[in-house]
N, C-alpha and C positions, 0 to 999 in steps of 0.2 A: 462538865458537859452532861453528864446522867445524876440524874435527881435517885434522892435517895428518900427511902421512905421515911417516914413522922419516926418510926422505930421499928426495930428488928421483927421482922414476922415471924412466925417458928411453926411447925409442924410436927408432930410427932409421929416418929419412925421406927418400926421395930431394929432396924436394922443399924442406924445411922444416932438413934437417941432422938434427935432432931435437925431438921432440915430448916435452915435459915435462910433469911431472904433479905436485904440491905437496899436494892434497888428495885426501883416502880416499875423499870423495864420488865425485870424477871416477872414482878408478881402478877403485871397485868398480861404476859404470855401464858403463865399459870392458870389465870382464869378465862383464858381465852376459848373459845368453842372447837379451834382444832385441836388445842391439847387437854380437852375436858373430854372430850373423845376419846382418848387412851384409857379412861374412864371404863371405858365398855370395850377394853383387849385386852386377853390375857397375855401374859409374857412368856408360859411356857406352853403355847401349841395344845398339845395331847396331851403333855404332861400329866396332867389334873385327874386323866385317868387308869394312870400308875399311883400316884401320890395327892390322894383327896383332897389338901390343904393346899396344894399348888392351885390357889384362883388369883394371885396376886398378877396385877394388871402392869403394864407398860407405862400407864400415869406414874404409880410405884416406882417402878425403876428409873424410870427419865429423873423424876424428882431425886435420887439417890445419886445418881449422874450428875447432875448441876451439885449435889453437895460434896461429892469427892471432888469436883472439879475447883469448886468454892474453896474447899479448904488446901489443895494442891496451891492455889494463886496466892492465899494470904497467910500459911503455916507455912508453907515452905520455901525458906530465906532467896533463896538462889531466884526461883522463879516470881516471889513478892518485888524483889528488887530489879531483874528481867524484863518483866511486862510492865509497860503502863494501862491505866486505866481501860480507857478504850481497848486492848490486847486482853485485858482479863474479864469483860463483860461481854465482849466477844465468843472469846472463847468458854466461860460459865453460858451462855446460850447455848453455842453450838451442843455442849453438854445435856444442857434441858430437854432440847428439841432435835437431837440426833435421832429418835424413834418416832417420831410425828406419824412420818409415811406408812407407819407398819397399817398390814390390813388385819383383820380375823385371823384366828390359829396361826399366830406367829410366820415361820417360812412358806409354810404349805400353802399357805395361798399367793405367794410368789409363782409360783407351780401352775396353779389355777389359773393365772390374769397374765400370766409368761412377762412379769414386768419386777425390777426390784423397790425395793420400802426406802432404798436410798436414794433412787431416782423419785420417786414422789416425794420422799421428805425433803429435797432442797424445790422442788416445785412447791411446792406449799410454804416453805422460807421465800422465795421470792417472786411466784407469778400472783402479784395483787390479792393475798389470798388476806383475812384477819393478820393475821403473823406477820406476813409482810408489812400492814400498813401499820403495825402497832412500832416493827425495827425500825423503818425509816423515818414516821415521824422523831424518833429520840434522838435518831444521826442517818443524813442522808447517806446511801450504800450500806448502813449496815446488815442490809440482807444478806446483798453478796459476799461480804467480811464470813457472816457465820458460813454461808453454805460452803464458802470454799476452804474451810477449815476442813467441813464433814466428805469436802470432794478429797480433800489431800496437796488440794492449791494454793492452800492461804501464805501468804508474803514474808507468816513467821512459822518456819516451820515447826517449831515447839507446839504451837497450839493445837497443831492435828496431832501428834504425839500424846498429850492432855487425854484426848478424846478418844482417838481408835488408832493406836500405835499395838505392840505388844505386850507392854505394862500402862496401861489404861486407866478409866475412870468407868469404864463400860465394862470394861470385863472384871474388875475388881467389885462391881456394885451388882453383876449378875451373876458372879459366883456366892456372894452373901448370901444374896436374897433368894434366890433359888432353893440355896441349901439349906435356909432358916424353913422355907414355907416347903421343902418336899420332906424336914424334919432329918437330913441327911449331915452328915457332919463332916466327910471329906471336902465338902466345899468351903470350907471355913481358913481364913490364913492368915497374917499378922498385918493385918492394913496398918494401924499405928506405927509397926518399925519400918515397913516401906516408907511411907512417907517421911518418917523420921531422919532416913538417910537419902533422902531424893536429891539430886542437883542437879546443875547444867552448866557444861562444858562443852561448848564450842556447835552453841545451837544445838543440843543435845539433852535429853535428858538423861540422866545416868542415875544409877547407886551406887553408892560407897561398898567398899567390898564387908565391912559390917553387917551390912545387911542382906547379903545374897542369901542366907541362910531363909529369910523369910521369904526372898522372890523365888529361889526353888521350892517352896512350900505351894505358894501359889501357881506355879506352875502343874505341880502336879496335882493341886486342886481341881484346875482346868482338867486333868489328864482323867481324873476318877470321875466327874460329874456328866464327863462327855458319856465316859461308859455305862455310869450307874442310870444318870438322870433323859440327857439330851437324847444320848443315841437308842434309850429302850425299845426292846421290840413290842411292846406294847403301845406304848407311846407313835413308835412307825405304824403299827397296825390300825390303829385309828387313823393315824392320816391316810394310809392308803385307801382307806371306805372313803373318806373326804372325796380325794381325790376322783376317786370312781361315782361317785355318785355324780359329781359335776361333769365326768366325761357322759354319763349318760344323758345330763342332762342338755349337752351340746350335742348329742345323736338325735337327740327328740328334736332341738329346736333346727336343725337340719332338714329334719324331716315335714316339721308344719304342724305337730304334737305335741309342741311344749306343753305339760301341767301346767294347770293355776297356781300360783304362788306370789310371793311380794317380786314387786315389781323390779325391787333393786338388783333379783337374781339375772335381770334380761343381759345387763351389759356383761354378767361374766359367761355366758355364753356365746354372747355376740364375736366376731371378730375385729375388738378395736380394742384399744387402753381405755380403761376409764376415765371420763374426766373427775377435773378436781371436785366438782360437784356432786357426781356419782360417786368418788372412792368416799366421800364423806359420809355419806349415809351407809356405807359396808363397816357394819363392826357384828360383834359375836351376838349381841343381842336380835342384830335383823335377821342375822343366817338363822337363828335357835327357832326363830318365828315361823320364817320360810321353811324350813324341815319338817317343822310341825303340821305346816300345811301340806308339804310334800307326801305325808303320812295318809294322804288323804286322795291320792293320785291314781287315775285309773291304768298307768302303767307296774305292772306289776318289780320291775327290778326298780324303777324310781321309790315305790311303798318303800319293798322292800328295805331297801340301803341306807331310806331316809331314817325308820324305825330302830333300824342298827346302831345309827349313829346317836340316836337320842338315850335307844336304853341299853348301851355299852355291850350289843352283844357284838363283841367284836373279831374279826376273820382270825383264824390262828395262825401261827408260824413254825417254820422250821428252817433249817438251811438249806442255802440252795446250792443244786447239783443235777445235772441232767437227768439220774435216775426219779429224783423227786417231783422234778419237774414233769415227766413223763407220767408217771404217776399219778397226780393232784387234777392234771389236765383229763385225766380217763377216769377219774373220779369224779370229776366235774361235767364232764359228758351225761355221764351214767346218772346225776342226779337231776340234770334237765338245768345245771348252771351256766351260762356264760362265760367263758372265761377272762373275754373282753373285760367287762365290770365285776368280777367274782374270782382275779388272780392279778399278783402283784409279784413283784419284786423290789427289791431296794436293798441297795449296795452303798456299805457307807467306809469310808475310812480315817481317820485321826490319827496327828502329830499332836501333842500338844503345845509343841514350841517348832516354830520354821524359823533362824534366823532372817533368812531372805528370804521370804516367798512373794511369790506370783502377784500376788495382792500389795496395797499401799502401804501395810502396817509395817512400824520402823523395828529393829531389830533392838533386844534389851542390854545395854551396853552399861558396865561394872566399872567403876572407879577404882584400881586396884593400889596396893598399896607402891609409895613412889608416885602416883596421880596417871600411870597410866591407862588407858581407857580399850578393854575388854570386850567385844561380843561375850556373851556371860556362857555359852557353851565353849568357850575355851578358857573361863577360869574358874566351871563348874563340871564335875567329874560326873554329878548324875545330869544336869542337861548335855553334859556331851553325849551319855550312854543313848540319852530320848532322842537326840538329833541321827546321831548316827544309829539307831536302831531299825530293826525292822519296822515299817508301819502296819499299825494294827487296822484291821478292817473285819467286818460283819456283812455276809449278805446273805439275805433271807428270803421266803417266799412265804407270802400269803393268803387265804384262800377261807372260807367257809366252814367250822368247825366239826359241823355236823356231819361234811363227806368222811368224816372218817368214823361215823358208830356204823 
């Protein structure tokens, strides 16, 4: 049914060695214009200025994504023998193109546009977009096939599991890569023996209890990178200027003031979703441009904010506590600040393993010995300690360095 190409395509990967390609479906979504577009997003938000070397983009990781997913389908026995054809080209897509949707600075502009990356990225898998017409010509429906993998709907449930369960393909290829390109090394964990002992039991994926040793590895990978990398107060502190510069720039365009700037900033001010035509033209390279010109604006907290964000001078922090808050606010007065656009807050808190939570991801379940099958915080002593632990959380405030000389 799906053509396969003349020969193996290859790319090389830091992360992965190389990233292979067997089918035309893949390669020509690859070079497709929605996903050449990940091209110009980074993958970690703010990141980049915490950890210099963190520019690696969302093409990067999506592409890592289809290779752990590629090699889950045909290394390992249980699921090679599991899925048919059609079920593993499916599912290697949904892989590729699970981060299609994302816009600019990773979450934070989720924030910005009040819409998520998952809801645009199965819009872009199936309202007639390139993507669309490239799935359906190879096999009628298989738009809807992948996106309802990426909803948590698909008819096998193993293949959302593949993709964004709790032992993933997604989270195992942005713990690498993350922790290769931020130069960090708690992100790092034994992808070779997970997969090694991967199988599947009763519509299930499971590990062999051999191998737990390496999935609490990764787990707590997840646990350090949240804290070192994802959750940095630096990293928050630049988004929160993001943030604030866009609310100001929805107070102007309220008012009948909007600065000049590129035009694609109108729809994130406006009050509507973007269409798929507009969210296409929003990646890092239009907003860097837009700032630029922002820089040039006769409102003076617009200047300001936009020049902060360009030359990293960015708001400080501390933790938050009434007195502090009391505080920063009468030091913000005193220096002729705002505190609307010139004070933040952001409260964050991490588990690194929820067997059940809230959300669609499936819980990590252990093949123990005998073949009975395990939620793995009850046949591992440190994820039992993480699950039933206190949850850790950080909340900070941020504000203008300067009020405090």
């Amino acid at each position: 049914m799906f053509v396969r190409t003349n020969e193996t395509k290859v790319m090389r990967d830091p992360v992965h060695g190389y990233i292979h390609v067997d089918y035309e479906i893949i390669w020509q979504c690859i070079n497709s214009s929605w996903f050449q577009r990940l091209r110009r997003i980074r993958q970690l938000g703010g990141a980049h200025m915490v950890y210099h070397a963190a520019d690696h983009t969302r093409f990067t990781h999506s592409l890592g994504v289809y290779e752990i997913v590629r090699r889950m389908v045909n290394e390992v026995p249980d699921l090679r023998d599991a899925l048919d054809e059609k079920e593993k080209i499916t599912v290697m897509l949904a892989g590729l193109l699970h981060d299609i949707g994302h816009g600019p600075y990773s979450h934070t502009f989720e924030k910005i546009i009040n819409g998520s990356h998952e809801t645009y990225t199965c819009r872009i898998i199936e309202e007639n977009t390139e993507i669309t017409q490239i799935l359906e010509e190879a096999c009628p429906g298989l738009a809807k096939d992948v996106a309802d993998v990426i909803r948590h709907t698909s008819k096998n449930p193993i293949l959302s599991q593949l993709v964004s369960g709790q032992l993933d393909a997604d989270r195992m290829d942005y713990l690498l890569r993350d922790a290769y390109f931020t130069g960090t090394k708690y992100g790092e964990f034994d992808l070779e023996r997970i997969l090694r002992t991967m199988r599947v039991s009763d519509d299930r994926v499971v590990v062999k209890e051999s191998g737990i040793y390496a999935v609490e590895n990764y787990i707590m990978a997840r646990y350090h990178m949240y804290w070192q990398v994802y959750y940095h107060p630096v990293c928050r502190s630049y988004e929160s200027m993001l943030n604030s510069l866009f609310l100001r720039l929805r107070d102007l365009y309220k008012e009948g003031t909007l600065p000049e700037t590129v035009k694609e900033f109108d729809v994130l001010v406006e009050d509507h979703q973007p269409s798929l035509e507009e969210y296409f033209l929003l990646d890092e390279y239009t907003c860097s441009y837009g700032f630029a010109l922002l820089r040039k604006a006769e409102d003076p907290i617009i200047r300001d904010l936009a020049a902060r964000v360009q030359d990293r001078r960015l708001f400080d922090y501390e933790d938050n506590n009434e007195g502090a808050v009391r505080r920063v606010h009468g030091q913000l007065r005193e220096a002729g600040y705002d505190p609307l656009y010139y004070f933040a807050k952001d409260e964050v808190r991490q588990r690194p393993y929820v067997p059940y939570s809230s959300d669609e991801s499936s819980p990590i379940w252990i093949r123990v010995h005998g073949g009975e099958i395990k939620e793995i915080s009850e046949a591992s002593t440190i994820v039992s300690s993480l699950v039933h632990g206190q949850t850790l959380k950080d909340d900070r405030i941020f504000y203008p360095a300067e009020i405090r000389k």
